[in-house]
DOROVO-632304 format. One record per residue (C-alpha): residue in one letter; x, y, z. Coordinates in steps of 0.5 Angstrom, whole numbers, plus 2048, in hexadecimal, padded with zeros to 3 digits. Layout:
BEGIN
AXYZ
...
//
This chain:
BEGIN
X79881C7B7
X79F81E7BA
X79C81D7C1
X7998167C0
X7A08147BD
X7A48177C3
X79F8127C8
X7A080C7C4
X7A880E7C4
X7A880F7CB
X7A38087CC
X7A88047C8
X7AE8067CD
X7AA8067D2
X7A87FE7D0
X7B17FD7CE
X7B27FD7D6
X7AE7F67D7
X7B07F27D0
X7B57EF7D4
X7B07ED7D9
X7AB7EA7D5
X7AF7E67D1
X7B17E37D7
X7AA7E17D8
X7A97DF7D1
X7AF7DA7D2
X7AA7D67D8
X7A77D37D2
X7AB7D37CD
X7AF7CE7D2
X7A97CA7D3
X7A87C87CC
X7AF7C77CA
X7B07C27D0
X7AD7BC7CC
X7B07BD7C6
X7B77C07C9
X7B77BE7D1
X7BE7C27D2
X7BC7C97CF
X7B57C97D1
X7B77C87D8
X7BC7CD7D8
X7B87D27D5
X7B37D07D9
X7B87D17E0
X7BB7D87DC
X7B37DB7DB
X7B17D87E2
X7B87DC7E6
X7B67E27E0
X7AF7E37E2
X7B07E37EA
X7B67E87E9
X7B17ED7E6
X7AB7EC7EB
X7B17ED7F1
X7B37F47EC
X7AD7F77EC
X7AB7F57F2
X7B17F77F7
X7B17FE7F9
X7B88007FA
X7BA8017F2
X7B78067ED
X7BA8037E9
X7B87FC7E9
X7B17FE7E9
X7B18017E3
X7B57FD7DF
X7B47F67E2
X7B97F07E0
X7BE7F47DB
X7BF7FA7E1
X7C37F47E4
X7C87F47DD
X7CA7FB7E0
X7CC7F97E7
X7D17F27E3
X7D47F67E0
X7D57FB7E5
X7D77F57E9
X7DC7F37E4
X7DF7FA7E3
X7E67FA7E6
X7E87F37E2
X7E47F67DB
X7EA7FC7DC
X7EE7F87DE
X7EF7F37D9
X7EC7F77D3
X7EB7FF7D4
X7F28017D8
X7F88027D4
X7FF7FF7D7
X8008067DA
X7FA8087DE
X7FC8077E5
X7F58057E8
X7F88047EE
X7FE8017EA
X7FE8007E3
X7FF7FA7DF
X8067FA7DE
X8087FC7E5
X8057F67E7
X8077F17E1
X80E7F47E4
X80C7F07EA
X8097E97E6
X80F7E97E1
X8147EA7E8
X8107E57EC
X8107E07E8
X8177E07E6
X8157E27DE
X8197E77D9
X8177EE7DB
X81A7F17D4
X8177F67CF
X8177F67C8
X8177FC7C3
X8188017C8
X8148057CD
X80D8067CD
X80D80C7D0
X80D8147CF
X8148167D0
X81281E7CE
X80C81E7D4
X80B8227D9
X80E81E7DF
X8118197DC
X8178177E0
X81E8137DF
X8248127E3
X82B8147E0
X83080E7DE
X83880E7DD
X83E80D7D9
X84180B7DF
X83C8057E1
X83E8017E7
X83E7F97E8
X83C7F77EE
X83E7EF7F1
X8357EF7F3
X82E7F27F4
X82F7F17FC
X82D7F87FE
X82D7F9805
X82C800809
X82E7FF811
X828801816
X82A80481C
X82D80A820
X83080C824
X82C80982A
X82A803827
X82E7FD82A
X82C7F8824
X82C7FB81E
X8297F8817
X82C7F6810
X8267F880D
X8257F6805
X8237FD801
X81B7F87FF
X8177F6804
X8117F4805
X80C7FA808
X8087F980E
X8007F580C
X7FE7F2812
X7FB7EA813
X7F37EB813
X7F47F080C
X7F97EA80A
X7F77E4809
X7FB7DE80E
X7FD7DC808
X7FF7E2805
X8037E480B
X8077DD80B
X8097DD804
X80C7E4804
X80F7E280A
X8127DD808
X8147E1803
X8187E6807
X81B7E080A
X81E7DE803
X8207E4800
X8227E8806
X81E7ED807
X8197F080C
X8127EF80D
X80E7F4811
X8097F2815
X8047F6814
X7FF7FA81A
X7FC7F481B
X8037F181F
X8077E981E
X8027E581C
X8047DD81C
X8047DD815
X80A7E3815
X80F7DE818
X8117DA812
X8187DD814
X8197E3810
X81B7E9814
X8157EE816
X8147F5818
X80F7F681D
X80A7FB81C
X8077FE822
X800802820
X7FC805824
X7F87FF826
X7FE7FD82A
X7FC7F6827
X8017F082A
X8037F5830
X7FD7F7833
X7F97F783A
X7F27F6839
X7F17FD839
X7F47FE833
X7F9802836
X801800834
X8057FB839
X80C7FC83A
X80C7F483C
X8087F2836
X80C7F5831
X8147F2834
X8117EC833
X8107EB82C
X8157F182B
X81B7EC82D
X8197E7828
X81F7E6824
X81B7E681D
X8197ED81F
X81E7F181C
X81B7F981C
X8157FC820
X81080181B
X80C80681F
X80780781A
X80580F81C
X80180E815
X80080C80E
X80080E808
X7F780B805
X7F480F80B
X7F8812810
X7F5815816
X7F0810815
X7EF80A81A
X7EB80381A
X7E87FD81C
X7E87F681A
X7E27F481C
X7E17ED821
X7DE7E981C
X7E57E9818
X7E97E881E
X7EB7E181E
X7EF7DC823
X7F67DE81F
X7F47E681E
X7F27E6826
X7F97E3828
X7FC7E7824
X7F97EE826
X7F97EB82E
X7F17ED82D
X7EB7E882F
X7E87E3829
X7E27E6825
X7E27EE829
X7E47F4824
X7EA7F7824
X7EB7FE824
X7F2802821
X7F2808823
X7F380F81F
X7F8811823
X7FD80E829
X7FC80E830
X80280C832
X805814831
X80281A831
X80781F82E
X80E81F829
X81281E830
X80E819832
X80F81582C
X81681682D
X816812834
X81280D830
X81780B82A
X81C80B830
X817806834
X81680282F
X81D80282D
X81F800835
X8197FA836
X81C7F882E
X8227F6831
X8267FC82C
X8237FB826
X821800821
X81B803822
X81780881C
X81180B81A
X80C80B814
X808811812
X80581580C
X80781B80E
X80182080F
X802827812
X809829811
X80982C818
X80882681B
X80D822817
X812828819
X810828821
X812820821
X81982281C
X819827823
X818823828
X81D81E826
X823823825
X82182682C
X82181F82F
X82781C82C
X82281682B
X820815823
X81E80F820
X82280B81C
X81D80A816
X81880D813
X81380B80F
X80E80F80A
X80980E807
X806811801
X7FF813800
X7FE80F7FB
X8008097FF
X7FB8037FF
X7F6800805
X7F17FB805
X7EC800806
X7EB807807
X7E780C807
X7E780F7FF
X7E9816802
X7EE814805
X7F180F800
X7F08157FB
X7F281B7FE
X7F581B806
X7FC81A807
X80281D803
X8058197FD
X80C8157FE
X81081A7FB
X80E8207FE
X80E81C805
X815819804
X81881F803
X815823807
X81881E80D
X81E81D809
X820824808
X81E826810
X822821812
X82882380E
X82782A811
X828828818
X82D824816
X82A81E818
X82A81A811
X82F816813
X82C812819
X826811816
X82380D810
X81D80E80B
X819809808
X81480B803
X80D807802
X8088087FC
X8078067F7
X80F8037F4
X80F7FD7F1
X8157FE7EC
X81C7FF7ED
X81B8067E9
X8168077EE
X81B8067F3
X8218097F1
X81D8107F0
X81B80F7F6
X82280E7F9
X8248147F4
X81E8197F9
X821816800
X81F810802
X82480A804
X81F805802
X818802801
X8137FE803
X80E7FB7FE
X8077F8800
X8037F77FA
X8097F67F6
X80A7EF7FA
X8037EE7FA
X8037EF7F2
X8087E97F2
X8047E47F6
X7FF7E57F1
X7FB7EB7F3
X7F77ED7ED
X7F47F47EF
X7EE7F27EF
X7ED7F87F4
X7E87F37F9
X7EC7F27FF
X7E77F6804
X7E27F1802
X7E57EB804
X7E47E87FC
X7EB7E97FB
X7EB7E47F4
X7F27E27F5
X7F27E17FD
X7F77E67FF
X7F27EB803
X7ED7E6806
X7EB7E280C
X7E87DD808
X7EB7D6808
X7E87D5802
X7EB7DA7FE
X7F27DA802
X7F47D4801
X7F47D47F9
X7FB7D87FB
X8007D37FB
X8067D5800
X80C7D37FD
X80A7D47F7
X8087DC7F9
X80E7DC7FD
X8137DB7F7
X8107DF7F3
X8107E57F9
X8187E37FA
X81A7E37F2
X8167EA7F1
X81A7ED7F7
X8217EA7F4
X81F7ED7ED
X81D7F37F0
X8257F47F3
X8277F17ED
X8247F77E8
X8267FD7EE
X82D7FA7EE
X82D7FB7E6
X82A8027E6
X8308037EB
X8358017E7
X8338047E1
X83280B7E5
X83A80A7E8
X8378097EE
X8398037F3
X8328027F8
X82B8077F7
X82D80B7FC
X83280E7F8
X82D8107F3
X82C8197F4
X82781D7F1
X82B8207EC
X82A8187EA
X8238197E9
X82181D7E3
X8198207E1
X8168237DB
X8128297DE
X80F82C7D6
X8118297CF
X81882D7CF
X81A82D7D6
X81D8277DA
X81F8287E1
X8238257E6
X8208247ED
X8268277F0
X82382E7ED
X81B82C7ED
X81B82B7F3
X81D82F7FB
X82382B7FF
X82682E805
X82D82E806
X82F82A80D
X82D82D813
X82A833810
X825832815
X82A83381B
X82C839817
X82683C816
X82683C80F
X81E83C80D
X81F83D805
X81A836805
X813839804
X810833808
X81583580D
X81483C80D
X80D83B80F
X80D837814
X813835817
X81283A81D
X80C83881F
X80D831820
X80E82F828
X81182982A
X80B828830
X80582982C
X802827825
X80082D824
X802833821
X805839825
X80183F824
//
């Protein structure tokens, strides 16, 4: 009895897998009769079970998903919804904290700034102020008032002939190709408006980056925009463009923080008149970026480049970008510019947690160091070389308020550069598909049809009044910390919860060298203490 009631239980699930199927077939008649009494419905349904019905024939038919053979028609509820899941977390299932990659109050930050709206908050902080890691910055009775929120750091050292006042925000390197063509103009514009930067990206000046905000010329790899045909780096090429007065500072970008050590290609069908002008490579033929340069082979070596790209640029300043990896190599490039007397004038890190329109998930998820261990490992090797001075550091990952910045500035940095925030305020809605070439908001795409429901102006002014309320909430941060720029702030400043009864300074949880502790060879610093001497400033590798 019992085995006769298990087969007709299993028979019934087995039949539950097709009810959607045949009742699409039973709507074929259904829709037949009904379309003399009910013209409308009776084709709709009719049209309804005909697509039903074919659906079904093509799942148990089609050989590539399991799944759709044995659960024809309603197998396909499974993939809509799987398709729809980002936006299902995203608007019903996330709370206002979740940073996935960034949550819905960093990025109601962006909107509320970019359109000019009110950014306060009612009834207090929605935070856990006795959790593990939560932070804040100390205040002062001595508060300051300063005359403006125009922060300026100069760029340039002693070798640098055309130095830059640089805002302490600017807008981190996406290049034209990622971007849409009217996504570059419109945060061009932007930077023009609001006197900031705008970093070009790997993929060189493009038509759309002359709007006449300021640029900063990134140099990958790739060599895009100063290449011979080989792909190699042309002296002539690079003078060319890098003597264009809208071009204020020159990046090296060693690499990046979503996929360091990782190269690409951007493949012939996406490279358009307008890309290949920018790139100088021929219309319709991919175009590789390298995963590492060929223009120099050792930390020497980049040396004689910062300083060649220096003297073809006419003197101005010239810097590097990268994730920091292997700490000896980062220690033989801090080697090779005390020995040289060459340095750069600014460096760039950037996090591992920083962002990319496409990456490989192992390398977005765990390559690279994050920002905080790479800035202070630059900063704190070069304060012992006695280098700090010369040299300024930008950070790059994942800020978007003037907390983020401040913090930031606290740990070393001299300023930030910010991509997907600036992409946030032209209407980015992280809908996490720029790879595919479907962006909804026409920020990530190469389709006209998408990109041109970005409305330039209006995009760049809300570019701009983000980046000035910004600044206007860092010089608030400031003053109510006694200080007069972000630069001042120290790690004493920043405080950190490390257990319910403890609170530490980052003064105290963090190492710090003391200046040119290294020219002393005082390596009380872990990180230095292992690998300091075996980094070599004619080789990447570590001295055995």
């Amino acid at each position: 009895m019992r085995l006769r009631f298990t087969r007709a239980a299993e028979r019934a699930r087995y039949y539950e897998r097709y009810i959607p199927f045949v009742l699409a077939i039973l709507l074929i008649p259904v829709g037949l009769l009904l379309i003399g009494s009910s013209p409308v419905l009776g084709v709709f349904l009719l049209i309804l079970g005909l697509l039903g019905t074919g659906t079904g024939i093509y799942d148990l038919f089609q050989t590539q998903h399991a799944l759709m053979r044995n659960y024809p028609l309603s197998s396909r509820m499974r993939y809509l919804l799987e398709h729809f899941r980002p936006e299902i977390r995203q608007y019903f299932v996330e709370n206002d904290h979740d940073e996935t990659p960034f949550s819905r109050e960093q990025r109601a930050v962006v909107y509320r700034r970019a359109k000019g709206v009110e950014g306060v908050r009612p009834f207090g902080t929605l935070r856990n102020v006795y959790g593990d890691g939560y932070e804040w910055l100390n205040h002062s009775i001595a508060t300051t008032h300063l005359p403006g929120h125009d922060f300026r750091i100069r760029i340039g050292g002693p070798d640098c002939r055309q130095p830059y006042d640089s805002s302490v925000v600017n807008i981190s390197g996406m290049s034209y190709g990622a971007l849409s063509p009217n996504a570059i103009e419109a945060l061009n514009r932007a930077a023009k408006a609001g006197g900031f930067a705008h970093t070009t990206g790997e993929g060189s000046i493009s038509r759309y980056h002359r709007m006449g905000g300021d640029l900063v010329w990134q140099i990958g790899s790739g060599y895009f925009g100063c290449r011979n045909p080989d792909g190699s780096f042309s002296p002539q090429g690079f003078s060319v463009q890098a003597v264009d007065p809208a071009v204020k500072m020159i990046e090296i970008k060693l690499s990046q923080g979503a996929k360091p050590g990782h190269g690409g290609i951007l493949p012939g069908a996406k490279v358009t008149e307008a890309i290949a002008e920018a790139r100088g490579v021929p219309v319709g033929q991919a175009c590789v970026s390298p995963s590492s340069h060929s223009a120099f082979s050792t930390p020497r070596e980049l040396c004689g480049f910062i300083a060649q790209l220096r003297d073809l640029s006419g003197g101005k300043p010239v810097g590097i970008k990268l994730c920091v990896g292997h700490p000896w190599e980062w220690f033989a490039m801090a080697k090779a510019f005390h020995e040289t007397g060459i340095t750069p004038d600014f460096i760039t890190v950037d996090g591992g947690e920083g962002g990319t329109g496409a990456a490989p998930v192992e390398f977005a998820d765990h390559k690279g160091a994050p920002l905080r261990e790479g800035l202070m490992l630059v900063h704190n090797t070069l304060v012992g070389l006695d280098l700090r001075d010369r040299i300024k550091l930008i950070a790059s990952a994942k800020i978007i308020t003037a907390f983020d910045i401040c913090r930031i500035s606290a740990l070393g940095a001299d300023g930030v550069n910010m991509a997907r925030g600036f992409m946030f305020a032209i209407g980015c809605i992280q809908a996490q598909a720029c790879h595919t070439g479907k962006c909804p908001t026409g920020i990530t795409t190469q389709d006209p049809d998408r990109y041109r429901a970005l409305v330039v102006p209006d995009k760049a002014a809300r570019a701009a009044r983000f980046h000035k309320a910004t600044m206007h909430a860092v010089q608030e941060a400031c003053e109510s910390s006694g200080l007069d720029h972000p630069d001042a702030f120290t790690p004493h400043h920043l405080m950190i919860r490390t257990s319910p009864r403890e609170v530490r300074s980052a003064a105290s949880l963090y190492d710090w060298l003391a200046p040119a502790a290294l020219l002393e060879g005082q390596m009380t610093h872990p990180a230095f203490a292992k690998y300091w001497a075996a980094a070599q400033v004619d080789s990447w590798a570590m001295a055995r």
